[in-house]
Every structure is written in C-alpha cells, then in structure tokens.
C-alpha positions as CSV (number, residue, x, y, z in Angstrom):
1,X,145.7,107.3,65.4
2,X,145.2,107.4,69.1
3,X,145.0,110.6,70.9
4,X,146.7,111.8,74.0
5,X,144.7,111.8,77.2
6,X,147.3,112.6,79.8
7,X,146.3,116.5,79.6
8,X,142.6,115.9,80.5
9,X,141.2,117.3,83.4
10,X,137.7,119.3,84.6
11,X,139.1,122.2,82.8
12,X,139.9,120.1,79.4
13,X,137.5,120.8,75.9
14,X,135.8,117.0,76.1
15,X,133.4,118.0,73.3
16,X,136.0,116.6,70.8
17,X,136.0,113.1,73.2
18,X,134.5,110.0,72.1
19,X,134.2,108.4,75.7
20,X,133.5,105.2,76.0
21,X,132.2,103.8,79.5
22,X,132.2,100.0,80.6
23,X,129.7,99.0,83.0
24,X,126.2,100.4,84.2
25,X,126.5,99.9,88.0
26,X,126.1,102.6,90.2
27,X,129.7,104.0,89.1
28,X,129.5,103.6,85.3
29,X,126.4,105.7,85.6
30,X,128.2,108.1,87.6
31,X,131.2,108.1,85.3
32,X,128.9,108.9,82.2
33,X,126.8,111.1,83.7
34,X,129.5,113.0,84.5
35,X,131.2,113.2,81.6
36,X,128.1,113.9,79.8
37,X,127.8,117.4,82.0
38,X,131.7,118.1,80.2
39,X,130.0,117.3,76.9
40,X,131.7,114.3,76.1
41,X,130.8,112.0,73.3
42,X,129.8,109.2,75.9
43,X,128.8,105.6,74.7
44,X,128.1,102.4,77.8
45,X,128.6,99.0,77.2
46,X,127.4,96.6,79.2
47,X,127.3,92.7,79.2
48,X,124.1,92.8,81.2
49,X,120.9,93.8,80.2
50,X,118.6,94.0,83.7
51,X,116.0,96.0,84.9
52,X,118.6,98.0,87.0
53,X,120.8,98.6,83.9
54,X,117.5,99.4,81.5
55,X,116.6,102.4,84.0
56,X,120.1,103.7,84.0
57,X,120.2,103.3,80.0
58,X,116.9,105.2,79.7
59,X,117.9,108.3,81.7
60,X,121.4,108.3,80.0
61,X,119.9,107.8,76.8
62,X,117.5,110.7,76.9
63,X,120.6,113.0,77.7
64,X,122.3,111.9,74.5
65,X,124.6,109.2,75.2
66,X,124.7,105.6,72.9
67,X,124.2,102.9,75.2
68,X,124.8,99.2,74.7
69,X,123.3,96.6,76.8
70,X,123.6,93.1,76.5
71,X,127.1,93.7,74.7
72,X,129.6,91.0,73.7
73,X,131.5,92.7,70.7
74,X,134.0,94.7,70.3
75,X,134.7,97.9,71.5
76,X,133.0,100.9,69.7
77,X,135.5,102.2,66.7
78,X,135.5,105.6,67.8
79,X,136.3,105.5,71.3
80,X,139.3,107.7,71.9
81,X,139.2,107.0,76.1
82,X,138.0,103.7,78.0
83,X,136.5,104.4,81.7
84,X,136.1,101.7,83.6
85,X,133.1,100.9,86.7
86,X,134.7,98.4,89.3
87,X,132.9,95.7,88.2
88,X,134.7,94.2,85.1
89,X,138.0,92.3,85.6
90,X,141.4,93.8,84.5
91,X,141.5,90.7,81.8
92,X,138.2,91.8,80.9
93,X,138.0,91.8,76.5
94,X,137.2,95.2,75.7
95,X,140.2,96.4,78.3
96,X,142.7,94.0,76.6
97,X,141.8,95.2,72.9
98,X,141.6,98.9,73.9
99,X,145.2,98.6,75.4
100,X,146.0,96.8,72.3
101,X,144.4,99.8,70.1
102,X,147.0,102.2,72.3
103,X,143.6,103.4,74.0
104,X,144.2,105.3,77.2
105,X,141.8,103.2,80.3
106,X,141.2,105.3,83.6
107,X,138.7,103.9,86.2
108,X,136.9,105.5,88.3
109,X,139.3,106.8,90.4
110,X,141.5,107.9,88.3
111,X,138.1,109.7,86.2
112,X,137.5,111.5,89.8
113,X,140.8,112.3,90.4
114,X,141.3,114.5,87.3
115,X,137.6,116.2,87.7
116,X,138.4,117.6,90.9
117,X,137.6,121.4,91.3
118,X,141.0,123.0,89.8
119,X,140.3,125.7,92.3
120,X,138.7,124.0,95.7
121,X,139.5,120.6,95.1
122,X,138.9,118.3,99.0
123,X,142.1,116.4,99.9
124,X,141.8,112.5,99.8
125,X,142.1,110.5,102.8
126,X,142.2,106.8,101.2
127,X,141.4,103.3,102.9
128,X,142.0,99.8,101.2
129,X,142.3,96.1,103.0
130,X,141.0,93.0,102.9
131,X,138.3,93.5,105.6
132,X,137.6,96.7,107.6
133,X,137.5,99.3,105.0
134,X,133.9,100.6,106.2
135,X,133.9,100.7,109.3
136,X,137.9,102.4,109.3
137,X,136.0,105.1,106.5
138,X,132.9,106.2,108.6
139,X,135.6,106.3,111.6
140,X,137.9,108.7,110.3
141,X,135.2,110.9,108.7
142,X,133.8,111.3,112.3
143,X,137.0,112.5,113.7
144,X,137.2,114.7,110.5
145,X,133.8,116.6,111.7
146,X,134.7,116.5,115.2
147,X,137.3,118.6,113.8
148,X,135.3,120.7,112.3
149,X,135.9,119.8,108.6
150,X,133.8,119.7,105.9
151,X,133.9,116.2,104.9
152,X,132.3,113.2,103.8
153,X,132.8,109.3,103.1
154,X,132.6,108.2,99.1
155,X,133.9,106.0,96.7
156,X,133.2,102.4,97.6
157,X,130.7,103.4,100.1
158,X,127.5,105.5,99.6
159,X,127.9,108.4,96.9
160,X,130.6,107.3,94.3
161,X,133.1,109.9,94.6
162,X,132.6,110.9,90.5
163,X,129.1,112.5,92.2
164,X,131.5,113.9,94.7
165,X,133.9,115.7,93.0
166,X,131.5,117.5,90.6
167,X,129.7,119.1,93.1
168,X,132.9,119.4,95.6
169,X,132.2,121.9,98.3
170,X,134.4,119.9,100.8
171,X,137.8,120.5,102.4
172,X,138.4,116.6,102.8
173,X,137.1,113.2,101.5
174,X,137.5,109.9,103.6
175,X,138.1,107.3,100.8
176,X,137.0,104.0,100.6
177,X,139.5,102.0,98.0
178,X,137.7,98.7,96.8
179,X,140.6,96.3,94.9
180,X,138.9,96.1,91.8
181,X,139.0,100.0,91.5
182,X,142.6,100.2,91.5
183,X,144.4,98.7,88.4
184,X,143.9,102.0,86.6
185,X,144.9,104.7,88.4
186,X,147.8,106.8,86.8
187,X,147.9,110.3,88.7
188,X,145.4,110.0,91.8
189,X,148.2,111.3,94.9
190,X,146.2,111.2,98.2
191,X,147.1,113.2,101.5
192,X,147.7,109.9,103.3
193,X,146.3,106.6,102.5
194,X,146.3,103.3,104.3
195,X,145.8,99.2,103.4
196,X,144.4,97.6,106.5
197,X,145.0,94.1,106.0
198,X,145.4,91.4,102.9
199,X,144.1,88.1,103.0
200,X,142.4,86.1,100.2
201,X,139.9,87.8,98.4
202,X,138.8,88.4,94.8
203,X,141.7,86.2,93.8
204,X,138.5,85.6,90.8
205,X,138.7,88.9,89.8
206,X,142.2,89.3,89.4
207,X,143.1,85.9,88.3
208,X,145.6,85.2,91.5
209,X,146.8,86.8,94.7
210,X,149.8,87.8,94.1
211,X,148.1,90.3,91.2
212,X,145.4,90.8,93.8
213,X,148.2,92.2,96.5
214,X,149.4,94.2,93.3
215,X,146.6,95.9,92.7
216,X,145.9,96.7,96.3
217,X,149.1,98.5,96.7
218,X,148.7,100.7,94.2
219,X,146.8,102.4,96.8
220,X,150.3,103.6,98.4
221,X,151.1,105.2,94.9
222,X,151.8,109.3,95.1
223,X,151.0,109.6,98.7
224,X,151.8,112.9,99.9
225,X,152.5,112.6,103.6
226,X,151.4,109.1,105.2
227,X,151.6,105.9,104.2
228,X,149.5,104.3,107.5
229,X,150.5,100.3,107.5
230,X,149.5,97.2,109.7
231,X,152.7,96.6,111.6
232,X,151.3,92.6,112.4
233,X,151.2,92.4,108.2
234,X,153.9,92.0,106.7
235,X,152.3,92.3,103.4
236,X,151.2,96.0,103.7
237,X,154.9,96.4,105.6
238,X,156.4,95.3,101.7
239,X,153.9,97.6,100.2
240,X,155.1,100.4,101.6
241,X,158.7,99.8,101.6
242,X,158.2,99.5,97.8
243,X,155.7,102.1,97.3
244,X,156.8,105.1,94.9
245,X,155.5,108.0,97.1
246,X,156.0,111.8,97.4
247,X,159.3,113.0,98.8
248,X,159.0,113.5,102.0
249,X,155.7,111.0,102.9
250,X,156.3,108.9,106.1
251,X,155.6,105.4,107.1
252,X,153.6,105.2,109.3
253,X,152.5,101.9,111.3
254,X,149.6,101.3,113.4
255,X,149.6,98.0,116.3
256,X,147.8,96.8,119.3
257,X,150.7,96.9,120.8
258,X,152.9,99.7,122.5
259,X,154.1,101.3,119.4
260,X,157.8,102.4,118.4
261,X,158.5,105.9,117.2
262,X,156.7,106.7,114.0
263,X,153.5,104.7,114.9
264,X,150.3,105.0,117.0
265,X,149.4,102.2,119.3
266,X,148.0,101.3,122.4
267,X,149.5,101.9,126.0
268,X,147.4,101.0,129.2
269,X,144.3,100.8,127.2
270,X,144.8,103.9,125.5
271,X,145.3,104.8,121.8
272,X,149.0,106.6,121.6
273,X,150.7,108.8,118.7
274,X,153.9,108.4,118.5
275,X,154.4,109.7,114.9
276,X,152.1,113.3,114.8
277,X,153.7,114.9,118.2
278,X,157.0,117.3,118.5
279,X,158.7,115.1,120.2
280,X,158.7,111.5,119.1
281,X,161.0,110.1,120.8
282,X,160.3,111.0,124.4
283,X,156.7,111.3,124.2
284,X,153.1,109.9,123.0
285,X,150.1,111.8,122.6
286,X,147.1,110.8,124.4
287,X,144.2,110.2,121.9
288,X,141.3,108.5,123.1
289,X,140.7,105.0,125.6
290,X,139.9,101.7,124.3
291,X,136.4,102.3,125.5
292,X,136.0,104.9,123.2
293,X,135.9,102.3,120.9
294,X,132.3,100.6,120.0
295,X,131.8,97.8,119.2
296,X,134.9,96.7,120.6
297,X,137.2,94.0,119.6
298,X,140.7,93.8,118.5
299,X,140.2,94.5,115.0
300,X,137.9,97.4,115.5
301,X,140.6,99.0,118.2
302,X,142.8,98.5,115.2
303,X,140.5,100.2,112.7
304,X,140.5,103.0,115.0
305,X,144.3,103.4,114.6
306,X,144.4,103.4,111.0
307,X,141.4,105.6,110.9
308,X,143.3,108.0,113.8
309,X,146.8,108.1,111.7
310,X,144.9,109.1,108.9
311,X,143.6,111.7,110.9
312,X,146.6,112.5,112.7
313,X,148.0,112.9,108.7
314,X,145.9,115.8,108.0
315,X,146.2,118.0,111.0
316,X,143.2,117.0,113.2
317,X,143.9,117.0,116.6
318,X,143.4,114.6,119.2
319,X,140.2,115.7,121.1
320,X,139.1,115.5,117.9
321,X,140.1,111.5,117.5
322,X,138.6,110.7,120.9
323,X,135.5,113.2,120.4
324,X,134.9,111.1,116.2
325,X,135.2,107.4,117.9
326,X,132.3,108.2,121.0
327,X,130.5,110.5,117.9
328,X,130.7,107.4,115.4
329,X,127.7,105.4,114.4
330,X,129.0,101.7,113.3
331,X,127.6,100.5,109.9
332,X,125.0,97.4,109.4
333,X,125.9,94.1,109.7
334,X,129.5,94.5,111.4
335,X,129.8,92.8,114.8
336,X,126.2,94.7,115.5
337,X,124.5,93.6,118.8
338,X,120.9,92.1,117.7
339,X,119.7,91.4,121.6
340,X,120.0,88.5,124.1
341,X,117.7,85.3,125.0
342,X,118.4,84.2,128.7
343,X,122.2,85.6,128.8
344,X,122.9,84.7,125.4
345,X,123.7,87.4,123.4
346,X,122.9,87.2,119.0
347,X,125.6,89.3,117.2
348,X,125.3,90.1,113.4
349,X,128.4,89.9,111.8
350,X,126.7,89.2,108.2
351,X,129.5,91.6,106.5
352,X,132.3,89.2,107.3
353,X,132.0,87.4,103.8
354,X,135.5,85.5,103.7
355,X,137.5,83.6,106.1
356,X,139.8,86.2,107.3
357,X,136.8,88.3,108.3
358,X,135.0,85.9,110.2
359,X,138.5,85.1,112.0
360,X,139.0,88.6,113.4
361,X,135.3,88.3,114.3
362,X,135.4,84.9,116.0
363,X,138.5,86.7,117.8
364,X,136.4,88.9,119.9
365,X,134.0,86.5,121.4
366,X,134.1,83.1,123.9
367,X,132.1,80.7,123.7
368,X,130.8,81.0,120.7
369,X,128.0,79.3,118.9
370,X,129.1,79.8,115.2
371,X,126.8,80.2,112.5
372,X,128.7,80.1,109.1
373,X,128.3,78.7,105.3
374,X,127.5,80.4,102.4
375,X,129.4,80.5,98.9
376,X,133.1,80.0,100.1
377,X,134.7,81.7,97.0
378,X,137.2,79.0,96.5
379,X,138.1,79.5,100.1
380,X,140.2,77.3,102.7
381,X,139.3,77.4,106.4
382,X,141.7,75.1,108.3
383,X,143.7,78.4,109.5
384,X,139.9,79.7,110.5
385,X,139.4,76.5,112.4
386,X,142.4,76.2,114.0
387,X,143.0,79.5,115.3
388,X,139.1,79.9,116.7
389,X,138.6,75.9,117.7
390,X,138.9,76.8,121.7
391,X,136.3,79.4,121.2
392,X,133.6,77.5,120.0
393,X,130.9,75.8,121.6
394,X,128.9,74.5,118.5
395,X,128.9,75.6,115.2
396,X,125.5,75.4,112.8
397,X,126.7,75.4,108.9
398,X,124.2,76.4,106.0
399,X,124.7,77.1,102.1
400,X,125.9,75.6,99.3
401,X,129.6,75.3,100.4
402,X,128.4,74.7,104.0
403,X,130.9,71.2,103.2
404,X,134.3,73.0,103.0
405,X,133.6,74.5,106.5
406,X,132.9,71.1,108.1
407,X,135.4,69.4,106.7
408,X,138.0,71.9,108.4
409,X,135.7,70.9,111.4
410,X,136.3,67.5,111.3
411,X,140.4,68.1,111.2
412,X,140.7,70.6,113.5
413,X,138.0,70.7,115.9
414,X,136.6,67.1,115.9
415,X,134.9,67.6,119.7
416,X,133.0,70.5,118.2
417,X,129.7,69.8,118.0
418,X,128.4,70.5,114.2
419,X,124.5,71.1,112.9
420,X,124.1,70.7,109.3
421,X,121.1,73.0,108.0
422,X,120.8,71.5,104.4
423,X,117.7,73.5,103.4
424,X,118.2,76.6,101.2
425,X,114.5,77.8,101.6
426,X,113.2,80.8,102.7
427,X,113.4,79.9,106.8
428,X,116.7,78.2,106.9
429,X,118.0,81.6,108.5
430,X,115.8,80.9,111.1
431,X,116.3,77.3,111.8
432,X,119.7,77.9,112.0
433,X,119.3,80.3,114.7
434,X,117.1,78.1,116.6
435,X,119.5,75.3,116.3
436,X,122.3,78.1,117.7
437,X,120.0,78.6,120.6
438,X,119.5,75.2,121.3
439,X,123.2,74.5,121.6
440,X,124.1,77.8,123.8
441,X,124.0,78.8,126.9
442,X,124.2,81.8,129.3
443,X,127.2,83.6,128.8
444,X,127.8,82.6,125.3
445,X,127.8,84.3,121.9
446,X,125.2,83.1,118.9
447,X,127.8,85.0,116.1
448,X,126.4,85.2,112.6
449,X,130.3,85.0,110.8
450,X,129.6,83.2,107.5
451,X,132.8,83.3,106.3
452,X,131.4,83.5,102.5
453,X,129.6,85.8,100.5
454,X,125.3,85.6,100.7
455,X,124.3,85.1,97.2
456,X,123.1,81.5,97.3
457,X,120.4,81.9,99.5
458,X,120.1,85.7,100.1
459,X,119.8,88.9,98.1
460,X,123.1,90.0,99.8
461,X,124.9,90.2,103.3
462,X,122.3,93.1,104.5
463,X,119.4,90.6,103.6
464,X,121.3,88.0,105.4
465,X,121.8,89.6,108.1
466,X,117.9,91.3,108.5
467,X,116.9,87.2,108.1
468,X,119.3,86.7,111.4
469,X,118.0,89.6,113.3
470,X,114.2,88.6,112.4
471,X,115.5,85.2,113.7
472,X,116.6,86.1,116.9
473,X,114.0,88.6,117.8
474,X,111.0,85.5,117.3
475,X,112.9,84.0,120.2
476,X,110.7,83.5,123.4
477,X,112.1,85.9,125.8
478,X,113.7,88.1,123.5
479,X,115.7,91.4,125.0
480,X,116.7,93.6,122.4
481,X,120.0,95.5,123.3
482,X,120.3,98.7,125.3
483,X,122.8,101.8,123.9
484,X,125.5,100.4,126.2
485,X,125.1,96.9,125.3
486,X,125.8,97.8,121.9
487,X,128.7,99.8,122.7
488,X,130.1,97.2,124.4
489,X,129.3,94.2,122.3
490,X,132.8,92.5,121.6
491,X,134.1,92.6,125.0
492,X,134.5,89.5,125.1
C-alpha cells in the first residue's frame, strides 16, 4: 500500500521514509544528502557509474545511504517517495513504474520547496526561458543587494537550492528554473516568477515541444503576485493567460518598447515602470538608462526588465534597480569582450548553444565574422540565417554538424563567404579564429555564436570558449579589453 506524501515537510518524522533518489549529479547528491540530515531511509540509483558519481556514492555511502550505480532495474521495493535530479527525462523507466506503483515523484524543486525553514523561510524570485536565465538571475540578485537584502542566486546556477534551503538564513532567493526541473513540482508558489523566452530546446528530453512549452510553464503555477512575461512572445503571453496563480497575482509584461500600463519598458533609452508605481496610468517610474546596462544588446536590455519586474515584485525600489545593473558582474561566456586585433574586436558568446541564442547574439553586432558549429541538437537554422544574413561578413563553421549550418548558408545567404574547419583536433579552435581574422576587418565583430552545444570537440561551452579566448589572445597585436570596452561590448 502506498503512503501519503502530501503532509511532508522540514518539520515531518522522515525516519519512517524509504526515499529513493534518481540521479548522482550535483542535485541528487544534494537531495540525498539532505534528506539524509532528516533521517530518511535514502537509496540512489543511478545509470552511470563514473568517477564523479563513485566520489559522491562513497561519501553518501559512509553516512548510511544504499547507493546503486550502474542501475538498469527496477526501482527498489521499498521506496515509499521518488526524488528526482534534473537529469533523467519525464519518460524516464523508474518514473513511469513509480507512477504506476501510485508512488508520489517530487524533483528537486519541489524537495526544496517543502524543506524550507517553517519559521524564516527566503521568498523565491523564479526565472525560466529558453536563453537568458543566468545572466536575468545574477541581475536581479544584484538589485536585490543593492537593496539591501539578504539574498543569493541557486538552483540551476551555482549552489543547488536543496543546499540553500537547509541552511536558509536569507530573506530572498533569485531562482534559476532549468526545463527539465519542472515536471514535478506540486506545491512550490514563488513571490513572482518570469519565462523569458521559448524557442527550441531539449525537445530530446521531453520527447517534443509542445510538452517542452508545458513543462516550462509550470513555472507560472501558484505565483503569488507577478507573473513577469515577454510581451514580443506570444508563447509566454499564453502561459500566463492560462496559468493557475494566486488571487490577486498580476501580469506583468516586459518590452523594448514604450510599454502600456502594467509593464516596464523603455522610453528615451531609459528603463520605465509602468506596473509597480501609484499611479499607472499617468505616470512611469524612472529606473535606470540603457547604459546601465553591460554588455549591452537588445536581449540583455531585455533581461534587465524581466530581472527589474522581478524586483519591482518584491518591493525593491528603483535606485536600487539602477544601483544592481552598474553593480552587476556578467557571467562567462555570454557576449563577453575577449580584446581587439587592429579594430577588430573577438567576442565570446560560447553560452549561446542553440539557434535562438546565437540569433539574439548575432542581433547585437554588424559586420560580423561568425564562428559557429557544434552538435546542432536536431536543430534548423534557416530562420538564423535569414534574419542575421545582412550582418555577416564571413562565417567559419566547425564540428560535427558544422553541415546543417552551411546548408542554411547556401539558401539564404549564398554571397556569404563560408570557411569549412573540418578538423576536430585539439587546435581547430584556433584555426578557426585565424581564419575569422583573416576574413575581417576594422570595425568588424569575430563573434564566437555556435549555435549548438560543445560536446563533440570540447569539455563544455566554458572550455570552448577558454580555447576562443586563448585563440584570440596568440594574435599578433593583441589588445585585451579595457573596463569600458567591456561595458560597452554589444553596442553595435
């Protein structure tokens, strides 16, 4: 007979609880850890058996849990909860026979959610989209310090917010929502929460995109007072309008445009609020310049907004908006200024991984000399192509589906002039940078967009991205970039 898991919480007697967690990445871990401290019965499956998951199964081991590495059967007989990591997909075996079983499966929000302190639990702030998440994350917890919070960035990013919520001495968390960490959320109810953008992306995962846009919306699910949406998508517009929230919570939409009542926006190159004053419909309060915003391009002014209405949600004020933006550091490998050979400037944009990133990216620059390839994911790129073709001055592929790139070329931007860099060794970074430089000149843009994830040929986007920055730097005449010039990188 199954037992009833809807009660549990910090507070709950777990000693009676045969846990079972699936998946030892960096959140599983986490998860059991955690609910090994409760003194949970705690067992870990896990289909893998590396050297990352062997030093996690050690440590959990000597603390008492069962762990099972390498494991393709079924799921334990006495688990009485699943918790699952991020990793595994919804269809994933051992989900689909626990739900068959009447097992209750949480992930790892919905495992954080319910350990929050009962007595000083942080509000949530949460942040989902396509592209953008990060850098929208580490932007609104800067304007929460600015205002004086105490605050941090978890979840998807950095600490997993399990590690967070045990040793919670925070008034706010900013939230960082990956897709595959939604489907099993049942009682999480953020403050506000926002879904930047949806494009095509871990359609694998979820087995299609509409069940992909499914589970992203889920994000919008209990929100207490703002639900922050991309007025140019009409995709998180739908999500919203559908969303079962709080009574009371507001829609809220952010655009680069001058924005209606209810919305933040830009006016004279200044970010507006237009939903968070006294007076919305006579009035918009002042929140920071454009130039406040670093690097910046379009979709990073946009970030800003969503990160600001977030803000805005909570109470902070708008010094503190302005005061966050000039106080935030961007993350690696996001439209990041490497330096300049003879007026051309290199720009890192390794984190842009599918085609809609690397759009928004291409977006901010002219002329570009495009370096892009990778594994495309099952991707298209004739929208890619067609929307940035005027942009480009040359464009040097690499990676294994380097072929789907210029064959959207070929259609769309025939005049283009293409370098295929067929080796996969060790210094194909760096011929491919050399070949950019050959092809540029002053004025223009060498952008590292690949459009595809890194892990034919790299370790992972930060590796990529190191390779492309090592590149540029063994340039004769080299000038790496001064504090402005990384501030105003994107211009363009």
């Amino acid at each position: 007979m199954t037992r009833d898991a809807t009660h549990l919480d910090r507070g709950s007697d777990w000693s009676t609880w045969h846990v079972t967690v699936l998946g030892l990445g960096i959140a599983g871990y986490s998860c059991a850890d955690a609910l090994m401290q409760l003194g949970a019965r705690v067992c870990v499956v896990d289909e893998s058996a590396g050297e990352r998951q062997q030093q996690r199964a050690d440590i959990l081991q000597s603390l008492g849990a069962m762990v099972l590495l390498g494991h393709t059967g079924d799921l334990p007989t006495a688990t009485e909860l699943l918790v699952v990591s991020p990793g595994p997909r919804p269809s994933h075996p051992l989900i689909r026979e626990a739900q068959a079983r009447g097992i209750t499966v949480w992930g790892e929000l919905e495992l954080a959610w319910r350990l929050r302190s009962p007595e000083s639990a942080a509000a949530w702030l949460c942040i989902t989209g396509t592209n953008g998440k990060t850098t929208t994350t580490l932007m609104l917890e800067s304007m929460l310090r600015a205002a004086g919070y105490r605050t941090c960035s978890a979840g998807n990013i950095g600490t997993p917010l399990v590690d967070v919520v045990m040793h919670d001495q925070m008034d706010v968390i900013a939230v960082e929502v990956g897709a595959p960490q939604l489907p099993f959320v049942e009682t999480m109810s953020p403050v506000a929460s926002v879904c930047l953008n949806i494009a095509d992306d871990h359609i694998d995962h979820f087995g299609g995109f509409d069940e992909y846009v499914q589970a992203k919306a889920r994000i919008y699910e209990r929100t207490q007072e703002a639900a922050v949406y991309n007025v140019e998508d009409r995709v998180t517009r739908t999500m919203v309008q559908d969303a079962d929230v709080v009574e009371g919570c507001r829609a809220i939409g952010f655009t680069l445009d001058i924005p209606d009542v209810g919305m933040v926006g830009v006016v004279d190159d200044l970010l507006v609020d237009r939903a968070f004053i006294d007076d919305r419909h006579d009035a918009a309060q002042e929140l920071a310049s454009v130039h406040d915003v670093h690097p910046l391009a379009p979709h990073n002014i946009a970030n800003a907004l969503a990160a600001a209405a977030l803000a805005r949600a909570f109470g902070v004020p708008a010094h503190a908006v302005r005061d966050g933006l000039r106080d935030f550091t961007p993350a690696a490998h996001r439209i990041a200024q490497v330096g300049s050979v003879g007026g051309v400037q290199f720009v890192d944009d390794s984190k842009a991984t599918n085609a809609h990133a690397a759009q928004t990216s291409l977006a901010a620059y002219a002329p570009i000399v495009w370096i892009a390839g990778g594994m495309a994911k099952g991707q298209e790129f004739d929208e890619l192509v067609m929307a940035s073709a005027g942009r480009l001055r040359g464009v040097v592929l690499l990676g294994v589906d380097r072929g789907a790139i210029a064959e959207a070329l070929a259609r769309h931007a025939p005049d283009v002039p293409v370098i295929d860099v067929a080796s996969t060794e060790t210094g194909a970074m760096a011929e491919a940078v050399r070949q950019a430089h050959l092809l540029a000149r002053p004025g223009d843009t060498v952008l590292l967009a690949p459009g595809c994830a890194s892990w034919d040929m790299f370790t992972d986007y930060t590796d990529r991205g190191r390779r492309f920055a090592e590149a540029a730097a063994a340039l004769e005449g080299f000038q790496p970039p001064s504090h402005e010039d990384t501030k105003r990188a994107g211009e363009a």
